[in-house]
C-alpha positions in Angstrom: -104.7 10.4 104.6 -103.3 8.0 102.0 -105.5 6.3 99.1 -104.3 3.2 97.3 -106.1 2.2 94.0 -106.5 -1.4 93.1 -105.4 -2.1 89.6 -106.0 -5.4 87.8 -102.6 -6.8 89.2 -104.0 -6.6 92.6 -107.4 -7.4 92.2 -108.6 -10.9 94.1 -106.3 -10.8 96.6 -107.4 -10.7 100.3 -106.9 -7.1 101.8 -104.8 -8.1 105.0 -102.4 -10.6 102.7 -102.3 -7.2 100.3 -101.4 -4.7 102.8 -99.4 -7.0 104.7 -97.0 -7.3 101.2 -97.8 -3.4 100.6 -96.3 -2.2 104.0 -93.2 -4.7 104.2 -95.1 -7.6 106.2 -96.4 -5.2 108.9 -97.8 -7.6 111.5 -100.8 -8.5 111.2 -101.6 -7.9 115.5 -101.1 -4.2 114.1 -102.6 -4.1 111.1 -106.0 -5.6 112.4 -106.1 -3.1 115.2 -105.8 -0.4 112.3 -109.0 -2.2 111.0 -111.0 -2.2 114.2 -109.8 1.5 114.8 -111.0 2.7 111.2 -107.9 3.5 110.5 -107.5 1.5 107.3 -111.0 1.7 105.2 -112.3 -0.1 101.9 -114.4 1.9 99.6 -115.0 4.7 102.9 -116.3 0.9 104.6 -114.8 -0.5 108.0 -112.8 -3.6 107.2 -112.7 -7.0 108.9 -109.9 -8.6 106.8 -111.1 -11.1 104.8 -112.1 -8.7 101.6 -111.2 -9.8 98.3 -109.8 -6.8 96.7 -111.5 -5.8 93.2 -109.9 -3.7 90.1 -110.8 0.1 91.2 -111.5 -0.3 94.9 -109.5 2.2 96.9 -107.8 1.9 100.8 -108.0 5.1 102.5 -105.0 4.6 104.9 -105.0 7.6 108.0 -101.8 7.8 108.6 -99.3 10.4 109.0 -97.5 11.3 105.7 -93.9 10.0 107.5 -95.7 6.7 109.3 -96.8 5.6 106.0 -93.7 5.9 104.1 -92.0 4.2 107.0 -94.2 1.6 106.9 -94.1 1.6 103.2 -90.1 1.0 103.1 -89.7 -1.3 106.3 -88.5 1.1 108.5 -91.7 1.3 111.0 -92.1 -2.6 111.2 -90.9 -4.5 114.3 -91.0 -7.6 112.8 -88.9 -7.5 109.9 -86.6 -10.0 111.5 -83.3 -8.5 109.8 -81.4 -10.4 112.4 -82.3 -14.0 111.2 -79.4 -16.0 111.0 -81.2 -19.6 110.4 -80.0 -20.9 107.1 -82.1 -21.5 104.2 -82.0 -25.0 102.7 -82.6 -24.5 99.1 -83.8 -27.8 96.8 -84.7 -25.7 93.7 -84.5 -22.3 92.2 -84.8 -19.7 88.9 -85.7 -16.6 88.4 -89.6 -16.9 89.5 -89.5 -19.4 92.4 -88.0 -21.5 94.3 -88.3 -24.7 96.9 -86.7 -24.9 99.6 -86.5 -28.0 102.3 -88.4 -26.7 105.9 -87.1 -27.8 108.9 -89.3 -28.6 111.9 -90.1 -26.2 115.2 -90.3 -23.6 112.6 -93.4 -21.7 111.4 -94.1 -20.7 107.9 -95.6 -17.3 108.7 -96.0 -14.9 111.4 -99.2 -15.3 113.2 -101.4 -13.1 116.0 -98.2 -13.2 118.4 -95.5 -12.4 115.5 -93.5 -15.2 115.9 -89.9 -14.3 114.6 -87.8 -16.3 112.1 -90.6 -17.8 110.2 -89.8 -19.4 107.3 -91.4 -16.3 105.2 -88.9 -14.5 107.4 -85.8 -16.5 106.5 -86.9 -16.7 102.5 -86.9 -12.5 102.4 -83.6 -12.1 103.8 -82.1 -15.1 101.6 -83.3 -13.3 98.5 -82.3 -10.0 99.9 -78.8 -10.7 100.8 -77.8 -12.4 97.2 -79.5 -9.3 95.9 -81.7 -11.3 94.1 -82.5 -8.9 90.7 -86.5 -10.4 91.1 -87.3 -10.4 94.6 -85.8 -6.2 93.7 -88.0 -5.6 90.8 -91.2 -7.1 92.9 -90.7 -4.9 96.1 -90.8 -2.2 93.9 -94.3 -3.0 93.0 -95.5 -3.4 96.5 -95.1 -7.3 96.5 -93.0 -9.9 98.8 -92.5 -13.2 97.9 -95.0 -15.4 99.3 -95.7 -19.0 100.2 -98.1 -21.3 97.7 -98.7 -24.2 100.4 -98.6 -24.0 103.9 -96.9 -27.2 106.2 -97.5 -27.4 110.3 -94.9 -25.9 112.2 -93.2 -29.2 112.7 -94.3 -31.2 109.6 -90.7 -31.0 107.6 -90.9 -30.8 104.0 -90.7 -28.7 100.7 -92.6 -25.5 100.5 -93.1 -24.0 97.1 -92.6 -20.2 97.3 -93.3 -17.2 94.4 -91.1 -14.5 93.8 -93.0 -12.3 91.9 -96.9 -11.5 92.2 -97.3 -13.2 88.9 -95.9 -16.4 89.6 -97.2 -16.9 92.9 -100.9 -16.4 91.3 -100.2 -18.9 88.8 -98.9 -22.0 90.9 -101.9 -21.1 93.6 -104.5 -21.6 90.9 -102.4 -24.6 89.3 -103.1 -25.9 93.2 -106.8 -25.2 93.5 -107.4 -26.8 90.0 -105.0 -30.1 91.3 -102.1 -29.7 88.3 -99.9 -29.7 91.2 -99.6 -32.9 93.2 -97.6 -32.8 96.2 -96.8 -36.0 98.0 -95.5 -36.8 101.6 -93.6 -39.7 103.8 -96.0 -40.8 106.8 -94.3 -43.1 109.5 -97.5 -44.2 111.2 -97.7 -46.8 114.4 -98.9 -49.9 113.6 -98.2 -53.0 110.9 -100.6 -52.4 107.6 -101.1 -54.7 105.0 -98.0 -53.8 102.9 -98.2 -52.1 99.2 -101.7 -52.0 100.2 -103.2 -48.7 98.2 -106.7 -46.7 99.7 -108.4 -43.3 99.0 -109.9 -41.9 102.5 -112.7 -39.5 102.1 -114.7 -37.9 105.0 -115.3 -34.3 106.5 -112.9 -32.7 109.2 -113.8 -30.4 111.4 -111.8 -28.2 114.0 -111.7 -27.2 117.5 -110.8 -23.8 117.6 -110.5 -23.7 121.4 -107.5 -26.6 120.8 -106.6 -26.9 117.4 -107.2 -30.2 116.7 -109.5 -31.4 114.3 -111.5 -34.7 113.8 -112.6 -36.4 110.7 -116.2 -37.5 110.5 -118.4 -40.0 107.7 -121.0 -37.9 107.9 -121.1 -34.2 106.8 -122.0 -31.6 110.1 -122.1 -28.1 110.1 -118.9 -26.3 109.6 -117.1 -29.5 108.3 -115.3 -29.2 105.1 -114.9 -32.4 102.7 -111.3 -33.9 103.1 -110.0 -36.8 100.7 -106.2 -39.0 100.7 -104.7 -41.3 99.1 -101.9 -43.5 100.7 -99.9 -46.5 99.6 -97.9 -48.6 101.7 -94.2 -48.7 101.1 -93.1 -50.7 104.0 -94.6 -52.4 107.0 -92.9 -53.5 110.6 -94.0 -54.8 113.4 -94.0 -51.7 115.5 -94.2 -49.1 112.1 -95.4 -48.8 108.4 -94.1 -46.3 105.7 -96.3 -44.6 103.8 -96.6 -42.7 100.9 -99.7 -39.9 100.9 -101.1 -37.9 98.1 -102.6 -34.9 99.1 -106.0 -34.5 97.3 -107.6 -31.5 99.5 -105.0 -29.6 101.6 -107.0 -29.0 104.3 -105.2 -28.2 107.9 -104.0 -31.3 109.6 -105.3 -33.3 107.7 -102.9 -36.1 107.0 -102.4 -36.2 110.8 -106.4 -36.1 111.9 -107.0 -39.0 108.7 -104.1 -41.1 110.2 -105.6 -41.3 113.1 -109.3 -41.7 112.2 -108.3 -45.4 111.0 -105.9 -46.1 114.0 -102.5 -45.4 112.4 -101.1 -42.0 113.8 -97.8 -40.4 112.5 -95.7 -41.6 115.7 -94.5 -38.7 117.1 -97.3 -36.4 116.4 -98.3 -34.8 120.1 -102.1 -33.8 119.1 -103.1 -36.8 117.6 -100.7 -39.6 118.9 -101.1 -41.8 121.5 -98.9 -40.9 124.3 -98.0 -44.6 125.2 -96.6 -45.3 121.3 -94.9 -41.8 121.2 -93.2 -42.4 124.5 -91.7 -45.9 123.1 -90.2 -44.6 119.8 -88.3 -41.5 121.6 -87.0 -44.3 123.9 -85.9 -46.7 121.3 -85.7 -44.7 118.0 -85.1 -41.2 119.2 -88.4 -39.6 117.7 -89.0 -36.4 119.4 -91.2 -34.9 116.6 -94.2 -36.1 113.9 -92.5 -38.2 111.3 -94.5 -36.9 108.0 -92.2 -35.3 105.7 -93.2 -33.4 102.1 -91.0 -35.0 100.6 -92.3 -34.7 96.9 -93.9 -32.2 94.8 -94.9 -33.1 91.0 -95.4 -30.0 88.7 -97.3 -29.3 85.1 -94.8 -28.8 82.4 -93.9 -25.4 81.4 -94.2 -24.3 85.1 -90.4 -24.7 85.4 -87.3 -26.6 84.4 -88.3 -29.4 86.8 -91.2 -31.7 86.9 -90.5 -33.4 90.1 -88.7 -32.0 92.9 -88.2 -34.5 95.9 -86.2 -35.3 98.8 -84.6 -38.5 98.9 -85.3 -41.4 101.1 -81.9 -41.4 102.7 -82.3 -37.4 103.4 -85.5 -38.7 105.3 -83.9 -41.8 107.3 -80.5 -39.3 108.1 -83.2 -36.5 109.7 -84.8 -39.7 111.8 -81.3 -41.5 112.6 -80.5 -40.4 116.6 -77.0 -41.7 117.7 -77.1 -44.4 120.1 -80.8 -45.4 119.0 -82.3 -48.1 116.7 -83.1 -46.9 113.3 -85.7 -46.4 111.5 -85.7 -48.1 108.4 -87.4 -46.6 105.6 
């Protein structure tokens, strides 16, 4: 049996993200059965995951001496996805972070059925091939870089992601106290009033059983307050452009609100309609949601950049199919 003492570094982090860092992104399918079996405890307690980690708490971990330190260096994980050869599109990056430009049909993390090549994935073996002198010092503290916001597996977009354990803390609280405004490019069905400005506000809530969600007026049990703000760039008879701030990030969100006021992001399978989705793969070539991240506005101090965006044209290029119409942004 292993113990590992929480030191004030560590504290308030959630004890499957910890462990998942600590043992080289063990998956998580594995590291929950450890939980069920007892063989990872809290404080001598059974865990169920979702513990917040406090200075002084200790993980008794009953493993062999030689599991742990293979799990400890990589070398017992399946899912270290070594072999990824999917390129990383880099828009910014120093010595504590970076941004980098997410394609879509790709997942930001692993999940229950550890998906390979996530985006996590790809990040970790960018940094690791260019040696990157950081992303060495952090593993040697028990730390991977990690994500600060999360996009749908085929919303496209900028991700913000930490190098160190430091950095990472710091841009997640600058999001949950709203310093950090991030910004995205909707292509929704319909013609809207153009350069017309609104703030949305309601409470989503989601079917587990289908992963959708729906946003209501009213608040219901289990429904978590949603708000965004949109401005209309440019409107067409079949289409409108619009820009949307992000006030709560909560999943789905933009897509569920979209369509709560009849405008969904053409292209988007789970809250489209079928008949307008069908019409812009036939005569624009859309075979996925058109809602891009496309901006991300940062407090000063943070980093050498303020505002890191994709450009319109970047946007129209990824939307432009050969032999269709285009979509005009």
């Amino acid at each position: 049996m292993k113990e590992i003492k929480i030191n004030t570094r560590d504290k308030e982090q959630r004890i499957d993200k910890y462990l998942s860092k600590y043992f080289n992104d063990l998956p998580k399918s594995f590291l929950y059965k450890m939980f069920r079996k007892k063989n990872i405890k809290l404080n001598g307690k059974k865990i169920e995951g979702n513990e917040i980690l406090q200075e002084d708490d200790v993980i008794e971990v009953f493993f062999k001496d030689e599991t742990f330190e293979k799990f400890k260096s990589g070398e017992g994980t399946q899912n270290n996805n070594t072999n990824c050869d999917i390129k990383l599109n880099v828009v910014y990056e120093d010595k504590n972070m970076m941004v980098v430009n997410k394609e879509d049909n790709l997942s930001v993390h692993s999940n229950e059925d550890e998906e390979e090549n996530t985006l996590i994935d790809i990040a970790i073996k960018y940094l690791s091939d260019k040696k990157d002198e950081e992303y060495l010092k952090s593993i040697q503290t028990g730390f991977k870089p990690a994500l600060c916001n999360r996009l749908d597996r085929n919303t496209k977009g900028l991700v913000l992601i930490g190098k160190n354990y430091i950095t990472t803390k710091t841009i997640n609280e600058m999001i949950k106290n709203k310093e950090i405004k991030k910004y995205y490019i909707a292509i929704v069905s319909g013609k809207m009033k153009e350069h017309e400005e609104k703030t949305l506000r309601g409470y989503i809530v989601k079917n587990i059983k289908n992963n959708t969600s729906i946003v209501l007026d009213k608040e219901v049990q289990g429904s978590k307050y949603v708000e965004t703000r949109y401005k209309v760039i440019k409107s067409y008879e079949d289409y409108s452009v619009l820009e949307v701030n992000l006030i709560t990030g909560r999943g789905h969100q933009i897509r569920a609100h979209m369509k709560s006021i009849g405008h969904p992001i053409i292209g988007d399978s789970k809250y489209g309609e079928n008949t307008v989705n069908r019409f812009f793969k036939k005569n624009y070539g859309v075979n996925t949601q058109a809602l891009f991240a496309y901006k991300i506005v940062l407090p000063k101090g943070l980093c050498a950049k303020q505002e890191i965006k994709l450009s319109f044209d970047d946007i129209s290029l990824y939307l432009t199919k050969e032999g269709k119409d285009t979509i005009i942004l």
